[in-house]
N, C-alpha and C positions, 0 to 999 in steps of 0.2 A: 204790733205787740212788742214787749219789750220787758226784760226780768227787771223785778223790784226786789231787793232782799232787804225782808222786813225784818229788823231785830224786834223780839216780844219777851216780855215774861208772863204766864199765865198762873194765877194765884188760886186756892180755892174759896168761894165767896164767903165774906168776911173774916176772913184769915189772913194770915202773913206768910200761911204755910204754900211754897213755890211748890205747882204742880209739874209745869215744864216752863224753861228756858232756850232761849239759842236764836237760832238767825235761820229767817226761811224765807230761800228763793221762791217767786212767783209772779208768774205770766200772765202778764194782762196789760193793758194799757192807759192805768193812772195808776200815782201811786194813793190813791185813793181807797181805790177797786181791790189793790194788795193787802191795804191794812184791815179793811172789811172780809178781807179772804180769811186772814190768820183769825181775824175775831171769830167769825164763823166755824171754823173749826174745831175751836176750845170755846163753844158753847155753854154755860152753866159755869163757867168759870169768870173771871172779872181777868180781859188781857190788858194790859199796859203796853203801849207798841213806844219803846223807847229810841227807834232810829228805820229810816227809810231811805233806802241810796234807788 
């Protein structure tokens, strides 16, 4: 396994209005699996994962 920190912005659906922002380490082993993590947590929201280290 190995940290991914995803940078996201999470918007509320069909809006421009930013729910949450920032950068979120997570543990798993793609960064596939990380971007799927942050989306899944701000469900019902539209996330945009704008960087993945």
């Amino acid at each position: 396994m190995k940290v991914y920190k995803v940078t996201y912005t999470a918007y509320e659906k069909g809006s421009c209005m930013v729910v949450s922002e920032g950068v979120m380490p997570v543990h798993t082993s793609s960064s596939y699996e990380a971007e799927e993590t942050v989306k899944a947590m701000f469900s019902g929201l539209e996330v945009i994962i704008r960087h993945t280290d």
